[in-house]
C-alpha positions as a Markdown table, in Angstrom:
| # | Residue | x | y | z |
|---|---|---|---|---|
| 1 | Unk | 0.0 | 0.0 | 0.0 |
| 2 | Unk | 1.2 | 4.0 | -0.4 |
| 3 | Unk | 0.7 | 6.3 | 2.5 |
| 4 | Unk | -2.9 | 6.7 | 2.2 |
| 5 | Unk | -3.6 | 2.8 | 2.4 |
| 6 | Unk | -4.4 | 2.4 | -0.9 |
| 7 | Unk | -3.4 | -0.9 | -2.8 |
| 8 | Unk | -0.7 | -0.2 | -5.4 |
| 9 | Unk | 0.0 | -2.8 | -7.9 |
| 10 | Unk | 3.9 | -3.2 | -8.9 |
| 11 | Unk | 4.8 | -5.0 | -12.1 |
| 12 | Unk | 8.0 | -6.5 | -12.6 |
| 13 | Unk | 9.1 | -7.5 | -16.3 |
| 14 | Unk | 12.4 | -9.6 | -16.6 |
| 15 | Unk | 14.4 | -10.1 | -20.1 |
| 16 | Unk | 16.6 | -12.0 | -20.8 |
| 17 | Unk | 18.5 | -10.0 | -23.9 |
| 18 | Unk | 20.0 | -13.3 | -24.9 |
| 19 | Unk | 16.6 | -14.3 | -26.3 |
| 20 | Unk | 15.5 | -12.7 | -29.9 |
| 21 | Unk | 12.6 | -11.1 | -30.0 |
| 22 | Unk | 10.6 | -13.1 | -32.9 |
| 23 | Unk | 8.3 | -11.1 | -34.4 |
| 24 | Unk | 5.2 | -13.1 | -35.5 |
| 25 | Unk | 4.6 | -13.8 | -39.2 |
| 26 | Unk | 1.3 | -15.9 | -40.3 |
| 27 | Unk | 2.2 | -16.4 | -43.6 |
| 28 | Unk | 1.5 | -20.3 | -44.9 |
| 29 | Unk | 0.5 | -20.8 | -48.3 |
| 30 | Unk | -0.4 | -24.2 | -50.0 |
| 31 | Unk | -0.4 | -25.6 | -52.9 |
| 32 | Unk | -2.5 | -28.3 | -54.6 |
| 33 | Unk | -0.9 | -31.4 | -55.4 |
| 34 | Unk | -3.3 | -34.1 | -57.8 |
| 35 | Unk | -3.1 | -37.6 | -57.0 |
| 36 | Unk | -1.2 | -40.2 | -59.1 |
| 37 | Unk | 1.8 | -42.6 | -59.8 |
| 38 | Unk | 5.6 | -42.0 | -59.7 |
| 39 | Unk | 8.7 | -43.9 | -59.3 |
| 40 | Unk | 8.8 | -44.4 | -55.7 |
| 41 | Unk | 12.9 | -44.9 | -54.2 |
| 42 | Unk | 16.3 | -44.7 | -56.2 |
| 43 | Unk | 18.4 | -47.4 | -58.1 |
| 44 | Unk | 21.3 | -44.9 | -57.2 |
| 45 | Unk | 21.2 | -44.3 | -54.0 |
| 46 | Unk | 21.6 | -45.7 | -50.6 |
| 47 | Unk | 20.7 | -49.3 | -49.9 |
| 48 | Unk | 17.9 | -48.3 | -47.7 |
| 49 | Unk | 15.8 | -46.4 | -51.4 |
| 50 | Unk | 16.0 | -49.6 | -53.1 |
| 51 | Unk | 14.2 | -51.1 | -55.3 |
| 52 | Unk | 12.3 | -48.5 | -57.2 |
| 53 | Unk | 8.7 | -49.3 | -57.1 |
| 54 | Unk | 5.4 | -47.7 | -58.7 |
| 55 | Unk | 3.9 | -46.2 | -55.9 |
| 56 | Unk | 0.4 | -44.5 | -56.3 |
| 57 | Unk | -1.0 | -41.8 | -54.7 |
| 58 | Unk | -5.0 | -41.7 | -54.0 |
| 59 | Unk | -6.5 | -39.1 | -53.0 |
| 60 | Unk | -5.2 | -35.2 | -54.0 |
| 61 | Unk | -3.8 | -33.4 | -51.0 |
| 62 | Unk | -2.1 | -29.9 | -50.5 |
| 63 | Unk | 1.6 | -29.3 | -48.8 |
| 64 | Unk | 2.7 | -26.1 | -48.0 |
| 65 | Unk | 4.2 | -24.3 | -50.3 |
| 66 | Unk | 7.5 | -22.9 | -47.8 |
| 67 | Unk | 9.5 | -24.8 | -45.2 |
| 68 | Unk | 8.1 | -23.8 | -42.0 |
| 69 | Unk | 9.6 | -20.6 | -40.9 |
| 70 | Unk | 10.7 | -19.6 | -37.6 |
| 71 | Unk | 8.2 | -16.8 | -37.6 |
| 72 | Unk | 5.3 | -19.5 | -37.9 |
| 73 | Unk | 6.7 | -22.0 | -35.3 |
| 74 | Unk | 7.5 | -18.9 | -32.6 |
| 75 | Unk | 3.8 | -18.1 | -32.9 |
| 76 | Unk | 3.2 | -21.5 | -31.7 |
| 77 | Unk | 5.8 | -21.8 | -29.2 |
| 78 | Unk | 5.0 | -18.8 | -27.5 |
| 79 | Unk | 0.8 | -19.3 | -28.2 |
| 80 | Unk | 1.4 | -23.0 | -26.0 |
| 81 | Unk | 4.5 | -21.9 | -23.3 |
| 82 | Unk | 6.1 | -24.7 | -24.4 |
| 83 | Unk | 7.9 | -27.3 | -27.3 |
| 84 | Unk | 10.6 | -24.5 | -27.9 |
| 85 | Unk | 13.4 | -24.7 | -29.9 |
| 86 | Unk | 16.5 | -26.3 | -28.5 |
| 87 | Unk | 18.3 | -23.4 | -29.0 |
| 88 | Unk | 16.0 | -21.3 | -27.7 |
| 89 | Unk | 17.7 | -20.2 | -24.8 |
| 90 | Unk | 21.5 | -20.1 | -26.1 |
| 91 | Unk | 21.4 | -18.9 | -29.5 |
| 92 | Unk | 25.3 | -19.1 | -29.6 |
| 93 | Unk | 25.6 | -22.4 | -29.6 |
| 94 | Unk | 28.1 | -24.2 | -32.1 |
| 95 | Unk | 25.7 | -27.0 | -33.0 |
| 96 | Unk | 23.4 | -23.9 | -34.3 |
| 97 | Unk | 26.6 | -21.9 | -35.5 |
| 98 | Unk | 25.1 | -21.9 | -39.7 |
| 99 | Unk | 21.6 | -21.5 | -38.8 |
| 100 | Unk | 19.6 | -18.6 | -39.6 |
| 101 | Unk | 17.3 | -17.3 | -36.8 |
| 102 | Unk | 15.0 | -14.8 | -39.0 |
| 103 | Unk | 11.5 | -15.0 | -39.4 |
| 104 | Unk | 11.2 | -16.2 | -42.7 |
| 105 | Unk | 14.4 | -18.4 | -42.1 |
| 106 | Unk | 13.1 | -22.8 | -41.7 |
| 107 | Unk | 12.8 | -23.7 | -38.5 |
| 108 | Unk | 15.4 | -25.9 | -37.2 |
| 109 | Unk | 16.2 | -27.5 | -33.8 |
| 110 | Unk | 12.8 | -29.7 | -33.2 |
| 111 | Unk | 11.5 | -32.7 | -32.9 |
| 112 | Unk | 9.3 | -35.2 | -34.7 |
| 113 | Unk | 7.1 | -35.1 | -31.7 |
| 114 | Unk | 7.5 | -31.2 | -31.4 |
| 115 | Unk | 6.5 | -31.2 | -35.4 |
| 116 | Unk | 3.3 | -33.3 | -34.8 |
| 117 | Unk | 2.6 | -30.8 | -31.8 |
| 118 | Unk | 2.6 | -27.9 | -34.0 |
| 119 | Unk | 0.6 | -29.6 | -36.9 |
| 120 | Unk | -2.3 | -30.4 | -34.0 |
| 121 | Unk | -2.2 | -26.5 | -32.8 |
| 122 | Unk | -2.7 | -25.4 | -35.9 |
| 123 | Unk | -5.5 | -26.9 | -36.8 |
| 124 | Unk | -7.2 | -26.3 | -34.1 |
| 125 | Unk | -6.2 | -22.7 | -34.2 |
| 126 | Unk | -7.4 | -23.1 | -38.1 |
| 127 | Unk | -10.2 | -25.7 | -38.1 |
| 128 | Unk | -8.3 | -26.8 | -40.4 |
| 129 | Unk | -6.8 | -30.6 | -40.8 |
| 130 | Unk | -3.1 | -30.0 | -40.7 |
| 131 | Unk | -0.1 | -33.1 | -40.5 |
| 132 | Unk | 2.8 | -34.0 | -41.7 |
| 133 | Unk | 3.4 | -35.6 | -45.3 |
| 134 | Unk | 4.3 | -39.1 | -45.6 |
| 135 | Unk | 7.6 | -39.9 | -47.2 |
| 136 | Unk | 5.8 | -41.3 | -50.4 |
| 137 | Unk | 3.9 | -37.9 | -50.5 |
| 138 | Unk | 6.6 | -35.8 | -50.1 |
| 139 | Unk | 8.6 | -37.8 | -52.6 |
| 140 | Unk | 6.2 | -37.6 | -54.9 |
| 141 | Unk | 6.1 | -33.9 | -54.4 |
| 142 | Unk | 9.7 | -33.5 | -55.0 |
| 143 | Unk | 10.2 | -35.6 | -58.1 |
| 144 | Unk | 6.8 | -34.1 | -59.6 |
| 145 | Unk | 4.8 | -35.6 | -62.3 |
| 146 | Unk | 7.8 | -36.3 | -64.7 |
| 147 | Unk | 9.7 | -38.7 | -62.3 |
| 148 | Unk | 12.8 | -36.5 | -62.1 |
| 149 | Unk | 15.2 | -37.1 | -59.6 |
| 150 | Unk | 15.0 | -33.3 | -58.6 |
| 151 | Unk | 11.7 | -32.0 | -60.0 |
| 152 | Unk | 12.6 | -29.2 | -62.4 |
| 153 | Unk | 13.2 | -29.4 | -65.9 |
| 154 | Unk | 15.8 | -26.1 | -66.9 |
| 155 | Unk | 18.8 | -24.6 | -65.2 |
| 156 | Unk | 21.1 | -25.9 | -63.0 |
| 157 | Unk | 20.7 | -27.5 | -59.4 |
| 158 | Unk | 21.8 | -24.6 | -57.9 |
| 159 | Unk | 18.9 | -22.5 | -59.5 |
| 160 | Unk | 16.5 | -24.7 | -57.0 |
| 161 | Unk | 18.3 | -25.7 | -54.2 |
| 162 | Unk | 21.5 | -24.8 | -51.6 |
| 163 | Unk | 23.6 | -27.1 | -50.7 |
| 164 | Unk | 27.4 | -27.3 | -49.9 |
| 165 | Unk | 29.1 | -25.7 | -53.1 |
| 166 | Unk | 26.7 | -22.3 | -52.6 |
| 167 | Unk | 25.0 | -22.5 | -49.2 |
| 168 | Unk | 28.6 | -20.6 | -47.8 |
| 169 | Unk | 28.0 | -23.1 | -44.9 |
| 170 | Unk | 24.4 | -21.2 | -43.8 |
| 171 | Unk | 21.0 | -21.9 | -43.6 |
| 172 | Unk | 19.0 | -19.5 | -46.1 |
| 173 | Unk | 15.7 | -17.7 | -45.8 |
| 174 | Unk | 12.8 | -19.9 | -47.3 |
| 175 | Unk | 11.4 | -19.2 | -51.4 |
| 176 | Unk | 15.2 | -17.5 | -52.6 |
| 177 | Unk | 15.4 | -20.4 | -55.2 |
| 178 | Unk | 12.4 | -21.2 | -57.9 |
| 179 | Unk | 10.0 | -23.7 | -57.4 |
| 180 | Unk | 10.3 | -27.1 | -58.4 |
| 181 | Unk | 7.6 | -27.9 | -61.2 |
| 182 | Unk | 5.0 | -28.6 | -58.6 |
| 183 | Unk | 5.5 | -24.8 | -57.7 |
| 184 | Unk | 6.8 | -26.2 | -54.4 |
| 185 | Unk | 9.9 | -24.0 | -52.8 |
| 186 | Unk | 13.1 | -25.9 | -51.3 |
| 187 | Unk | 12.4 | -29.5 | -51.5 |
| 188 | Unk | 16.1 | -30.2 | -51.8 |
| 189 | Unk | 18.7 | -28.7 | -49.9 |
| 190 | Unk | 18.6 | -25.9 | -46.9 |
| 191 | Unk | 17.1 | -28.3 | -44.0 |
| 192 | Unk | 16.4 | -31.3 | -43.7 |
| 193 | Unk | 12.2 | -32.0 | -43.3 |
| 194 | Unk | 10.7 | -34.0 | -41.0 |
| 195 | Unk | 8.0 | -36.7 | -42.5 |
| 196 | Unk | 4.9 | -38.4 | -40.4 |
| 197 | Unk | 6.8 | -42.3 | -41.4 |
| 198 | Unk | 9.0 | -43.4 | -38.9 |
| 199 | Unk | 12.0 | -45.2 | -40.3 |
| 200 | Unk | 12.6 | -48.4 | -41.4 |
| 201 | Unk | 15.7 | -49.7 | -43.3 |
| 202 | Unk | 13.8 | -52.1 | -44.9 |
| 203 | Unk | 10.7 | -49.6 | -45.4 |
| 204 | Unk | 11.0 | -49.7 | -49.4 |
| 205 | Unk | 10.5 | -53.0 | -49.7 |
| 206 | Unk | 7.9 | -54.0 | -47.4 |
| 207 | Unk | 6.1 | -50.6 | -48.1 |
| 208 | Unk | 2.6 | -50.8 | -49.7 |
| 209 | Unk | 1.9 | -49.1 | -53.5 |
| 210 | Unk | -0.4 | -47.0 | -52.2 |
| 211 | Unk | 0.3 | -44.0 | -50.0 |
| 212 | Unk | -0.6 | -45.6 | -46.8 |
| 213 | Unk | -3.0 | -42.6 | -45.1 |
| 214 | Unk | -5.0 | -42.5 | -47.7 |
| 215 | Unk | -7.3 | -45.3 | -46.7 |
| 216 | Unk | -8.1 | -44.4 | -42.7 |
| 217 | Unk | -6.2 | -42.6 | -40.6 |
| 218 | Unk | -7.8 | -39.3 | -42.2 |
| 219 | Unk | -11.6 | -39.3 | -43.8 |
| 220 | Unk | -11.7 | -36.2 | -45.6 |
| 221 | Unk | -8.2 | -36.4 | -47.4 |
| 222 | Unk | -8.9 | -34.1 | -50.0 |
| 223 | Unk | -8.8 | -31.2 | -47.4 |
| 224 | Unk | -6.0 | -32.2 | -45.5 |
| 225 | Unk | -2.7 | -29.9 | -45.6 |
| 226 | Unk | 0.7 | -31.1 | -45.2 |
| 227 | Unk | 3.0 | -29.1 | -43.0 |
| 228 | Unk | 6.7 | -28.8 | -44.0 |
């Protein structure tokens, strides 16, 4: 109380100026992916993508058209008090040395199980029917109608994607390269992307040849958006 008796209220706001102060973004865009058939896997590749199989997907579905950003997952983060970044509360350290930490940079430093949490906040926050892809969708996504290994007809890898040879070691805001031809931003290279499968080595050859959620875990498919 003051000197008269009266109740006096005293607020008392700690920062810590380690933390960055995110600045909230809603900015997720889809786009429409039809269903079909592709060449699911890689004769080429690690033992683990073998054999290449026809693999068909039912049902259309939409994926987001960015990598999450941090921007997006913040808003989540800070919406629930919780499922934070690992690096949330030492931003120098070495593991996260490359990474970018701006809004419209991918998230990075989370879990599968903090990746399903978001998907699940966000559709409620959306009434919307958000989850991740499966690997056969997001394959599918990535080698686009034509069965290419990376999805784009003209240029140069380096047109689409970053990797070691022009990434400078860092992590890169999300949409600086063109699209693949699904119209899809950085399917290859920049992060890695987390998919709703959990892994199997032997996962190509006992898989089915049809995309697996189609059938039950999700009744209205057509309306369901994949999160990056």
């Amino acid at each position: 109380t003051n000197r008269t008796g009266a109740l006096v209220t005293l607020e008392i706001k700690f920062i810590d100026k380690k933390l960055k102060d995110f600045q909230i973004q809603h900015q997720t865009e889809f786009v429409h992916i039809s269903a079909g058939s592709f060449r699911y896997g890689s004769n080429r590749g690690d033992k683990d993508e073998m054999p290449v199989r026809t693999v068909t997907i039912k049902s259309d579905f939409y994926i987001g058209k960015y990598e999450v950003t941090v921007g997006e997952y913040m808003e989540f983060a800070e919406a629930t008090r919780s499922h934070y970044p690992e690096w949330y509360n030492n931003l120098k350290s070495k593991k996260y040395r490359h990474s970018c930490f701006d809004e419209n940079c991918p998230i990075v430093g989370i879990s599968w199980e903090d990746a399903q949490a978001y998907a699940k906040w966000l559709s409620k926050r959306d009434n919307q029917k958000y989850r991740l892809p499966t690997e056969q969708e997001w394959e599918y996504v990535a080698k686009c109608d034509l069965n290419l290994d990376y999805g784009f007809l003209y240029g140069k890898l380096e047109d689409y994607s970053w990797f070691n040879q022009n990434s400078f070691d860092k992590i890169h805001k999300v949409g600086l390269k063109k699209p693949n031809l699904n119209g899809v931003y950085d399917m290859h290279g920049n992060v890695w992307e987390w998919c709703m499968d959990e892994y199997e080595p032997d996962f190509y050859t006992n898989s089915p040849k049809n995309n697996p959620v189609a059938g039950g875990m999700i009744d209205d498919f057509t309306n369901v958006k994949t999160e990056r």
